[in-house]
N, C-alpha and C positions, 0 to 999 in steps of 0.2 A: 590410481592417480590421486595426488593430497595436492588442492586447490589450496591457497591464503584469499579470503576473498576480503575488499574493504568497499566499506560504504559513506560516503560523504557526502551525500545529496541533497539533505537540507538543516535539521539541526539534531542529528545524533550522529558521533563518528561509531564507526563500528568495524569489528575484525571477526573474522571466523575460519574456519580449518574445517571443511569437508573432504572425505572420499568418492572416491570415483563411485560407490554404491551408496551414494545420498543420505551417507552417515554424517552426524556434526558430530565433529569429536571437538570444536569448542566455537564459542560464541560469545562476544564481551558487546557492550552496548554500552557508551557514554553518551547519555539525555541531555541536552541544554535547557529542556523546557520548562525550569524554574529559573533558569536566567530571562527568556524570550517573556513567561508570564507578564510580569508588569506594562510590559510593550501590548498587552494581546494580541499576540504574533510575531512570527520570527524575522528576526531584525538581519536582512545579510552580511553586513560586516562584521559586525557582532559573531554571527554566526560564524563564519570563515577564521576568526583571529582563535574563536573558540578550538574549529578544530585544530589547527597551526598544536593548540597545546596539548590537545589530546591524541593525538592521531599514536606519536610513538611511543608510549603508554599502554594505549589501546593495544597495536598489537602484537607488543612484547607478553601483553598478559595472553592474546589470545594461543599464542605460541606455547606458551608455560602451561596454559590450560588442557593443552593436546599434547602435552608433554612431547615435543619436537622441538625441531631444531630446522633453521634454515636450508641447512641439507636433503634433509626429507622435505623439501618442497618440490612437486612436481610441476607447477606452476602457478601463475597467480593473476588474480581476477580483481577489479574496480567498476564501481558504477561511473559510464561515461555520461549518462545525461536520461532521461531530462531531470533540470533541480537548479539551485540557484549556480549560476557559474562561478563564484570565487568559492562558494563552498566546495562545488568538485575537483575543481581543479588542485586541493590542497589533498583527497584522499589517491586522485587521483594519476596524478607528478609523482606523488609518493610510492604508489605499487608499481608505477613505471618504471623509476629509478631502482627501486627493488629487483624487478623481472630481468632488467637491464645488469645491473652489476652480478647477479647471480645466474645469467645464460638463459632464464627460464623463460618458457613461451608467457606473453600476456592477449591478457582480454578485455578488449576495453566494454560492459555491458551497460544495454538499454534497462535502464531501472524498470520498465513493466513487467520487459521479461523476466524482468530476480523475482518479481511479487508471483507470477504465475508460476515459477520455479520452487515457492514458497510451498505451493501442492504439493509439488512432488518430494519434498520432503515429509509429509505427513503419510503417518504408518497405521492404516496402509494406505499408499497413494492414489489418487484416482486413475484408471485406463482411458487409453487413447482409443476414439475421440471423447473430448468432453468439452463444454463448458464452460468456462472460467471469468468472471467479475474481477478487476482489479477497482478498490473502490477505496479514495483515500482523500486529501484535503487538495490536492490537484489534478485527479485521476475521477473518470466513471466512466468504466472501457467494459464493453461485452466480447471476448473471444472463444472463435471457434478452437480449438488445441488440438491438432492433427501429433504433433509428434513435440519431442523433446526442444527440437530447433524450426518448428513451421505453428505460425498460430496464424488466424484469419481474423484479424477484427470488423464485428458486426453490429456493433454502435459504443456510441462514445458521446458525453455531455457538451451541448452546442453553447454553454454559460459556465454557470456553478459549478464545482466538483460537491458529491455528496457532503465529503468532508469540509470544504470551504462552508456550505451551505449550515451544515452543522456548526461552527464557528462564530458564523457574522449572526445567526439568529439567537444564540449564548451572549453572546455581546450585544443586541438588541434587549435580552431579557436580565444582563446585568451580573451573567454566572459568570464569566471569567473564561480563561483560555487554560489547557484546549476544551471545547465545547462537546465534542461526541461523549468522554465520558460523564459530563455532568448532567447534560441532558437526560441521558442513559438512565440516571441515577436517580432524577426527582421525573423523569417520567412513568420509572417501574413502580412507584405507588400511588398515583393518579390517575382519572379518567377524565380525559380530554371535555365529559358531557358535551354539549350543544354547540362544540367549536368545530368547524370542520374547513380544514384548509386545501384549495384545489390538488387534483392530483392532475400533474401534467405530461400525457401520455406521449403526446404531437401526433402526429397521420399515420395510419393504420398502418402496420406492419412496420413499424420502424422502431428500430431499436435503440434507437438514441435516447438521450435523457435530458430536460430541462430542469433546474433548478431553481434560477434566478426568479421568476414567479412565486414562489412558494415561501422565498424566501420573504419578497417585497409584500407577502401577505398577510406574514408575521411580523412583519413592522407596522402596517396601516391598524392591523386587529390591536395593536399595543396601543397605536395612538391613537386610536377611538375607544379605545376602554383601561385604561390605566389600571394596573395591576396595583392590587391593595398587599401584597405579600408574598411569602412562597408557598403556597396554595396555589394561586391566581398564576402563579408563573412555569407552576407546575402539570395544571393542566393547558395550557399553551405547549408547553415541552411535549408532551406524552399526543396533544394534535398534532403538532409538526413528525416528529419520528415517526406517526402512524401514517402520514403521508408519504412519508420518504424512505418507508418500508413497503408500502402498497405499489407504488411506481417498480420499486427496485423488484419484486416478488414475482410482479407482469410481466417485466422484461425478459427476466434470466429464466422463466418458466415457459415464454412463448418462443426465446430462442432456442433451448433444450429441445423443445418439441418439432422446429422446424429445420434440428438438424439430426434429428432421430438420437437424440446421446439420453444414457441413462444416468449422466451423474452431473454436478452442477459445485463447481469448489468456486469460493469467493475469500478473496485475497485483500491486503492494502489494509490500513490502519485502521478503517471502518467496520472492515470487517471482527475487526474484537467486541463488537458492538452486540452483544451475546441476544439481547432481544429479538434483533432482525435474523441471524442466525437461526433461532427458535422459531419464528414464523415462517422463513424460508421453508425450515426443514419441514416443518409440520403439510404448508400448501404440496412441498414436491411429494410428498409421502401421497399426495392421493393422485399422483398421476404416475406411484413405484417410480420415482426419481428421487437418487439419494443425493445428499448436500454434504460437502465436504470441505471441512475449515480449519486452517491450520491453529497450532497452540496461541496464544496470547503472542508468545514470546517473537513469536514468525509472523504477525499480522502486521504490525509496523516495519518501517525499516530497519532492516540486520544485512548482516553481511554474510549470516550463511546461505540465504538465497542467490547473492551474489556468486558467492563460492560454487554452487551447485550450478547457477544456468554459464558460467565459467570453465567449468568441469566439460560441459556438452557441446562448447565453444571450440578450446581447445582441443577437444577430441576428434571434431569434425575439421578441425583446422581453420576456425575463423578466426584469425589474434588478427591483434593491433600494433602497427608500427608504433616506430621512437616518435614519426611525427602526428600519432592521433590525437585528437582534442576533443574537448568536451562538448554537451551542447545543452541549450536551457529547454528548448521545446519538442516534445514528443516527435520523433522519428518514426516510420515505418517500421513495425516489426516484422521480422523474418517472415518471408512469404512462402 
C-alpha cells in the first residue's frame, strides 16, 4: 500500500509518500515560521492564506520525490484535527477532493495519532506495548500504545502545553519565537546556580502535567531581579528547561513502570529538544528502559506520520466520508 499523506494543522504545509512497510519514500515540508516570527506566534489567517499557496507545490514535489505518479496511489491520508481550523481545512478539502476524483479510500487523521505514528517510523521502531509522549506547543499527552490502531491515554497537561510554556517564557526573556530551540541553545552553556524554579508534579500517581506555574515563575523571578544581559538570561533558561525536564522524566518513567513496558518513544516538536532526550535516556537507562526518538526531521509536524497512521487506517478500514470535517480540539484516540 502507497499512502500520499498531507499535513496542515498549523503553520507548515507538508506532503509525503509512505509504504504500507513504514518506508518514506518522500517527505517535503514548507515552514512559515519566518513569516509567523515577527508576530511571536502563528497568526491563523495568515497561516491558512499561506497554505492556499503552498499546498500544490508541496505535493507535486512530494510526488516527484518518490518518483510516482498519481496512479500508484493506493490511497491518501490528512490531518483532520486538532489545529487551527482554516488552516486544516485547506490541507484537508484538498486530499479529499483528491481521494474523491481518483476513487481512492481517504483518511481523515487525529494529529496525535500521526506524532505517535512518528515512532513507528524510526528504525528500529519501538514494540508493542510501549510508551509514548507526544510533547509539542499544544500537546503534553502520556500514552499507553497497545497496537498500531488502540493507544490509552494516561495524562495530559491541565494548562500549558510544554511547548507553549517554552514559548511564552522566550518571550518573557526577550529571545524571540519559536522558544524551544533557543532556550535549548543558551541553556546548554549555562548553569542555572542558585535559581530553582517549582517543579509541578499535582497528586500522586497522576500523570498529568502542569505548566502554567512554572511558567508565572519565570515571569515574577524576571521582575524581581532584572536581567543585566545574556548571561543573566541564560541561566534563567537552563532553570526553567531543567524544570520542565524533571517533571517530564517523572512522568514518562513512573508511567513505563506502572505498565510494566520496557521502552519509552517521545514524539511532537519538543521532542527535538536533544538535551531532554539525553536526560531521559540516561534516567531510563537505570531502570533498563530504553528511550526512543525520532529524527529531527519526524519530531515536528510532517506528513509522513500522517501517511503512515493512514496506512493503518485504511487498512483496518477506518476512512472518511465526502462529508468529514475538521476539528480544532483534541478528540479521543482510538480506544
Amino acid at each position: 500500500m502507497i499512502v500520499l499523506g498531507i499535513e496542515s494543522s498549523c503553520d507548515e504545509t507538508a506532503a509525503a509518500v509512505v509504504d504500507g512497510h513504514n518506508r518514506i519514500l518522500s517527505s517535503v515540508i514548507a515552514s512559515q515560521v519566518d513569516a509567523h516570527r515577527p508576530y511571536g506566534g502563528v497568526v491563523p489567517e495568515l497561516a491558512s492564506r499561506m497554505h492556499v499557496q503552498a499546498i500544490t507545490p508541496v505535493v507535486t514535489r512530494a510526488m516527484d520525490e518518490a518518483n510516482l505518479s498519481i496512479q500508484d496511489m493506493d490511497g491518501v491520508a490528512a490531518t483532520r484535527g486538532p489545529g487551527l481550523v482554516g488552516a486544516l481545512l485547506v490541507g484537508f478539502t484538498f486530499a479529499k477532493a483528491f481521494a474523491w476524483a481518483k476513487n481512492l479510500p481517504f483518511a481523515g487523521v487525529n494529529h496525535l495519532e500521526a506524532h505517535i505514528h512518528s515512532l513507528l517510523l524510526c528504525r528500529p521502531a519501538p514494540e508493542f506495548p510501549f510508551i509514548a509522549l507526544v510533547v509539542s506547543g499544544g500537546h503534553t499527552n502520556i500514552y499507553h500504545v497497545v497496537s498500531d490502531n488502540r493507544f490509552e491515554l494516561m495524562g495530559q497537561t491541565r494548562d500549558d502545553a510544554a511547548g507553549e510554556a517554552f514559548d511564552k517564557v522566550a518571550k518573557t526573556l526577550g529571545l524571540g519565537y519559536p522558544g524551544g530551540p533557543v532556550i535549548e541553545a543558551m541553556a546548554k552553556h549555562s548553569d542555572p546556580g542558585d535559581i530553582v524554579f517549582p517543579r509541578s508534579l499535582l497528586e500522586k500517581g497522576s500523570f498529568d502535567f502542569s505548566f502554567s506555574g512554572l511558567k508565572s515563575a519565570v515571569a515574577r523571578y524576571v521582575h524581581d531581579h532584572p536581567l543585566q544581559g545574556d548571561p543573566d538570561k541564560a541561566r534563567v533558561a537552563a532553570a526553567f528547561q531543567a524544570a520542565v525536564i524533571d517533571v517530564v522524566c517523572e512522568k514518562l518513567l513512573a508511567a513505563a513502570q506502572s505498565r510494566h513496558c520496557r521502552q519509552i518513544g517521545i514524539s511532537g516538536g519538543v521532542s527535538a529538544n536533544q538535551t531532554l532526550v539525553a536526560a531521559l535516556t540516561r534516567r531510563a537507562a537505570r531502570h533498563q528502559i530504553e528511550v526512543i526518538a525520532p529524527s529531527v526531521s519526524l519530531c515536528g509536524d510532517n506528513a509522513a506520520m500522517v501517511a503512515a497512521r493512514g496506512a493503518a487506517m485504511i487498512r483496518d478500514g477506518h476512512l472518511c466520508g465526502l462529508d468529514g470535517d475538521v476539528f480544532s480540539r483534541a478528540l479521543n484516540l482510538s480506544a
